[in-house]
C-alpha positions in Angstrom: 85.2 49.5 47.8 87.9 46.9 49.3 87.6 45.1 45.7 88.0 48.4 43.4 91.3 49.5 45.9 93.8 47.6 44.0 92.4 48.9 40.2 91.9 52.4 41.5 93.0 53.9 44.2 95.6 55.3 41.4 92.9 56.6 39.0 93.0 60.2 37.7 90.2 60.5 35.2 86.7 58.6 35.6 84.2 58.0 33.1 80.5 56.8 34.0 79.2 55.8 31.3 76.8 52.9 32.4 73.0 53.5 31.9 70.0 51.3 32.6 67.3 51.6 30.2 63.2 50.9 30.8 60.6 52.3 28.0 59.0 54.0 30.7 60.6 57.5 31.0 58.9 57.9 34.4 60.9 55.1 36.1 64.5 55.9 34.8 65.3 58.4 37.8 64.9 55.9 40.7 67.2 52.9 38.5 69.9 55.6 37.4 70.4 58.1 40.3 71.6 55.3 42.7 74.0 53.8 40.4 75.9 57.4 39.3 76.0 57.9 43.1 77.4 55.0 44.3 80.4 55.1 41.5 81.2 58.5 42.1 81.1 58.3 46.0 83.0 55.0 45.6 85.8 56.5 43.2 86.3 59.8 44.9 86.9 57.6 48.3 88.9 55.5 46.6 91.2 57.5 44.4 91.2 60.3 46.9 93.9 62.8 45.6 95.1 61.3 42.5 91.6 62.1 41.1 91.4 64.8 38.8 88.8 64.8 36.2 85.3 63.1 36.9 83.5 62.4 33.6 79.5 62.1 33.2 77.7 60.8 29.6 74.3 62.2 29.9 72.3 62.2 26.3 69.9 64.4 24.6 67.0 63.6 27.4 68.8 66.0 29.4 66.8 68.6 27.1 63.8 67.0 27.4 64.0 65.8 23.9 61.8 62.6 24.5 59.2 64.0 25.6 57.6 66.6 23.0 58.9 69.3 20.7 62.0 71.7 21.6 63.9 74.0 20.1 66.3 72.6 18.1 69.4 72.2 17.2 69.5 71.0 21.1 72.9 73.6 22.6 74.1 73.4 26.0 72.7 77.0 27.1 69.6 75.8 27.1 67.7 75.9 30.1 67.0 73.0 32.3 63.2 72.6 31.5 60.4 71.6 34.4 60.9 68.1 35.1 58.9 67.2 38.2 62.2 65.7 39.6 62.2 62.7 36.8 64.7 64.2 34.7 67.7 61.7 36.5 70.2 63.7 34.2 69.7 67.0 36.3 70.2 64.8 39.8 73.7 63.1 38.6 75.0 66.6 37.7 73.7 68.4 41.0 75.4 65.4 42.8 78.4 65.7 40.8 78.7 69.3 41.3 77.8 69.6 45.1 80.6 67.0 45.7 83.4 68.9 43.5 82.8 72.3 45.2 84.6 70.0 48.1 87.5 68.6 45.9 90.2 69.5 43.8 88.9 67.7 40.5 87.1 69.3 37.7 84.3 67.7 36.0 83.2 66.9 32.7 79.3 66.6 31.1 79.1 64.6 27.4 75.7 64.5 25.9 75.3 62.4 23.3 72.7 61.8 20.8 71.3 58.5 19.6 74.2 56.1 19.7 75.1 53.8 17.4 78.0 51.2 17.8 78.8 47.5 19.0 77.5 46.4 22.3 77.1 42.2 23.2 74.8 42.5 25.5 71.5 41.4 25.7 68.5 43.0 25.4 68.3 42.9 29.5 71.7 44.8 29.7 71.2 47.1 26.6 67.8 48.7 26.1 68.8 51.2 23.1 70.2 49.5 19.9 69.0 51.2 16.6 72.4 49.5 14.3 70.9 45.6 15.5 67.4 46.4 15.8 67.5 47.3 12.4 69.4 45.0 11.1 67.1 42.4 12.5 63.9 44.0 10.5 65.6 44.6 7.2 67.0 41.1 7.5 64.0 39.2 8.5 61.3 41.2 5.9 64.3 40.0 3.5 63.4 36.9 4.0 59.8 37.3 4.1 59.9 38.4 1.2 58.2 41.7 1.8 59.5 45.9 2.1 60.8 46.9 5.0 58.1 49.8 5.6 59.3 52.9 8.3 57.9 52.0 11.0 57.4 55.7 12.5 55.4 59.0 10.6 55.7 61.2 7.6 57.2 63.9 9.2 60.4 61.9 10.8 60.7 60.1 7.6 61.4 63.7 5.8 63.2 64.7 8.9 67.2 65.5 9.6 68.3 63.3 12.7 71.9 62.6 13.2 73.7 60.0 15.9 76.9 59.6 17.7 79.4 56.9 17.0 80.3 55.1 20.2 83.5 55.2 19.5 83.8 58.9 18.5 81.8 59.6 21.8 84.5 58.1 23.5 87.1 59.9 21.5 85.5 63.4 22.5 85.5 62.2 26.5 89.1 61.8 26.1 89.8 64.8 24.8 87.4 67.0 27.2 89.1 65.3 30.5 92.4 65.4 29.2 93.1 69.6 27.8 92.5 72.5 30.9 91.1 74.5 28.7 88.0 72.3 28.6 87.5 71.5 32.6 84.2 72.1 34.2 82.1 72.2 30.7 79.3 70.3 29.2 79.4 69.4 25.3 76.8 67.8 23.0 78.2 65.5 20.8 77.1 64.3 17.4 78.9 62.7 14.1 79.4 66.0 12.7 77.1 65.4 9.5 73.0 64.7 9.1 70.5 62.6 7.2 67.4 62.2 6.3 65.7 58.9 7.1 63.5 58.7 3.9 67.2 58.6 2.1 69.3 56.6 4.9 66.5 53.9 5.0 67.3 53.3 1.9 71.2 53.5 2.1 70.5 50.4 4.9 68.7 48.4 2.9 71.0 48.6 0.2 73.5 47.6 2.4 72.0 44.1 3.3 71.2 43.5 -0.4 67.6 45.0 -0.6 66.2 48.0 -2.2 63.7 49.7 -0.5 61.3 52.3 -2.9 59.9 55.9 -1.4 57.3 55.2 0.8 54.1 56.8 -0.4 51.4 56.1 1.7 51.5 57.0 5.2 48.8 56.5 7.9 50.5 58.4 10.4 51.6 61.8 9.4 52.9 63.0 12.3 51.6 66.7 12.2 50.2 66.7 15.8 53.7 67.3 17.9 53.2 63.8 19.5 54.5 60.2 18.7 52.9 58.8 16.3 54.2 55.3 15.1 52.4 53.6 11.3 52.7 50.1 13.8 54.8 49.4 17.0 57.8 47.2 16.2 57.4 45.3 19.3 54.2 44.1 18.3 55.2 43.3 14.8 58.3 41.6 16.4 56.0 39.0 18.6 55.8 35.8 15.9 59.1 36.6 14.2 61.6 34.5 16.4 61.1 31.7 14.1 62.0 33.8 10.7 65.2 35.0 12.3 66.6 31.6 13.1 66.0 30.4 9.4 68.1 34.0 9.1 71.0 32.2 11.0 70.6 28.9 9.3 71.1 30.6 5.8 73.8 33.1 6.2 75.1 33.0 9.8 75.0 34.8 12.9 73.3 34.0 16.7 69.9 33.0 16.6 70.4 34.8 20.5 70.3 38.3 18.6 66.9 38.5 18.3 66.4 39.4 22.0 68.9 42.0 21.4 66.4 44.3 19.4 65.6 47.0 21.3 61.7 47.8 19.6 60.3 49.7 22.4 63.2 52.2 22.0 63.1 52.5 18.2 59.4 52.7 18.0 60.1 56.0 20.0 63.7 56.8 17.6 61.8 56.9 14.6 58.0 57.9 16.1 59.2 61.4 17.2 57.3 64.4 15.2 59.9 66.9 15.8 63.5 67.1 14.9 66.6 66.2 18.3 69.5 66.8 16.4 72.5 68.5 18.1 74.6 71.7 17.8 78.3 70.6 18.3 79.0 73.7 17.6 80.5 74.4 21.5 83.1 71.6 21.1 84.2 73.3 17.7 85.5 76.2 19.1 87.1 74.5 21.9 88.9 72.3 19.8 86.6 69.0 18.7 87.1 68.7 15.4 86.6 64.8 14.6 84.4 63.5 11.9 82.6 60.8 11.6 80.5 60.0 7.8 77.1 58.5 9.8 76.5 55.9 7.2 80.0 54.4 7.3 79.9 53.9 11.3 76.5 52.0 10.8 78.6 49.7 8.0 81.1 49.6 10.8 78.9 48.8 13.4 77.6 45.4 11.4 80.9 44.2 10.7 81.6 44.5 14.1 78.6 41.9 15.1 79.3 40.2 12.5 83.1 39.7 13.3 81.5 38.7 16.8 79.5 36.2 15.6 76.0 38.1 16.2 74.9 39.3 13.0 75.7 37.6 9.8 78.5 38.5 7.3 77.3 41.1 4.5 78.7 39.0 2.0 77.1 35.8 3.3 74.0 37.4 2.7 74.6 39.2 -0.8 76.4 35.5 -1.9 73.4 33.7 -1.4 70.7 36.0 -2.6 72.7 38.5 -5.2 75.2 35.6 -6.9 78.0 37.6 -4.8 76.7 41.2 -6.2 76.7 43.5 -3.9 74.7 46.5 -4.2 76.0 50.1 -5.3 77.0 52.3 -2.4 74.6 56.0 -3.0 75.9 58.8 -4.4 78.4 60.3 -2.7 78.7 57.0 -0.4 81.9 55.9 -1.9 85.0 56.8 0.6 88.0 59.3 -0.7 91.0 58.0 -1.8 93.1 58.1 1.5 90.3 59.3 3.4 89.8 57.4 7.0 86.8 57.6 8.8 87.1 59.7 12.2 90.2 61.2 11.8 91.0 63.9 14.5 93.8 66.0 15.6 91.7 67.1 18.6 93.7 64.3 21.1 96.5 66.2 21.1 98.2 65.5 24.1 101.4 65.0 26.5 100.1 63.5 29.6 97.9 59.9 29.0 95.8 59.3 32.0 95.6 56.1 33.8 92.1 54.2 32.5 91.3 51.7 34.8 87.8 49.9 34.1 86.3 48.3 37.2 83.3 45.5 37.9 80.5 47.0 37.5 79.1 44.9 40.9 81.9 46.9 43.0 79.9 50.1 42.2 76.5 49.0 42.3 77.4 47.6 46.1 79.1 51.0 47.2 77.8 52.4 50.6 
């Protein structure tokens, strides 16, 4: 606590955000319930009176989404659903909410979907990467020479998902902390739009120069309201190191990123046999009305690691493989005249509040 005193012992509004991922479901309570607790027991001792809004990103597990079907669209009246105690979503909250009855700030829950947007960590830090992890198979089948085939069922490949921009998702947790009207309330968040995979696939691969046909044959249906995965990415990942450094050699990028793909995580992403999308529909009447086109914040999300140096340029790889073609955007694809991606009047606002980000170490250490 001494080394977060002179960042925030002025703080107002606190975000946890920080999440540490494992593939098995069963052991995320004991490696996430410490970490929320120590950050919030640390900030509220620290920032003491000038605290006023507490701020929790939870996600879509919090309805039990990974673990079989549910009713969807996922809404925040929903039930909690019988966990056994390993839902670690429900223990943050109670924690949260036991310690405000005893202060004077308000709270706030944001529950994203799937997220999609730039991260540099590695795959140790950052278990859940569906923009790089991507990118790596389409890329590397590229250059095998062979069709990037979905990895997951029939079902999910006819399916409507949607996502949430990372930095919409932080958009909405300003504006939840930061209007009255909004204190004390949970809201899903989600792009605003939907897709289908057997379409977006398609829209991916066109956008790193290859076109992908409808997939036609499928030995895993996905019919049975369980996972059910055509071949686990992990597995098909083990011998492909060597194919993703030619990758870099060619067109650019770190030959690092390959232990940033998160397989485990999008085996289960795409292996679902029921739809997790989510209702927004709360936020709207409470004043959320940003927008985000899905497709374009995946484009976005690439140019980002490849402005970082992780993935390679788009046109480094259309220049060398297209003769500096690039492929037609789909239908409907192409951005408005004077349209902007993820404009919102929903930050609307007099008063700023003081964002202070500190180490991570000084929360993980907190008595």
């Amino acid at each position: 606590m001494e080394k977060m005193m002179p960042y925030c012992r002025d703080v107002s509004h606190a975000f946890f955000t920080s999440y540490v991922h494992t593939d098995d479901f069963k052991k995320l309570r004991d490696m996430n319930v410490p970490l929320f607790e120590n950050f919030l027991t640390a900030i509220d001792t620290v920032a003491g009176e000038s605290l006023q809004r507490v701020c929790l990103q939870t996600g879509g597990k919090n309805y039990g989404c990974h673990l079989g079907p549910i009713e969807a669209p996922m809404h925040e009246a929903m039930p909690r659903y019988k966990d056994d105690g390993l839902n670690f979503y429900y223990t943050q909250e109670d924690f949260m909410f036991d310690l405000q009855k005893r202060r004077k700030w308000s709270w706030n829950v944001i529950r994203p979907g799937g997220i999609v947007g730039f991260t540099p960590a590695s795959t140790s830090e950052n278990g859940m990467s569906e923009a790089i992890t991507l990118a790596l198979y389409i890329l590397i089948t590229k250059e095998l020479g062979e069709t990037p085939r979905f990895p997951g069922n029939k079902y999910f490949y006819n399916s409507v998902d949607d996502d949430s921009y990372a930095v919409s998702l932080a958009d909405m947790s300003v504006w939840a902390v930061t209007h009255e009207h909004t204190k004390d309330e949970a809201f899903n968040h989600a792009n605003g739009d939907t897709y289908v995979w057997r379409y977006f696939w398609r829209w991916i691969g066109k956008y790193w120069g290859v076109d992908i046909p409808d997939q036609t044959s499928w030995p895993e249906v996905g019919d049975g309201g369980v996972y059910a995965n055509e071949f686990r990415m992990a597995d098909w990942a083990s011998d492909k190191r060597e194919i993703w450094e030619k990758v870099c050699e060619k067109y650019g990028g770190s030959k690092d990123a390959f232990d940033c793909g998160t397989w485990g995580f999008f085996d289960w992403s795409i292996g679902k046999a029921w739809p997790t999308i989510n209702s927004i529909s709360k936020a709207r009447k409470f004043g959320w009305n940003r927008y985000d086109d899905t497709f374009e914040t995946w484009c976005e999300t690439f140019r980002m690691f490849a402005n970082a140096g992780i993935l390679p340029r788009q046109q480094a790889v259309m220049t060398a493989s297209t003769n500096g073609t690039y492929p037609p955007l789909p239908a409907g694809k192409t951005a408005s005249k004077g349209a902007v991606n993820g404009v919102n009047g929903s930050l609307e606002h007099d008063d700023v509040p003081r964002v202070i980000t500190a180490p991570v170490e000084a929360f993980e250490k907190a008595p």
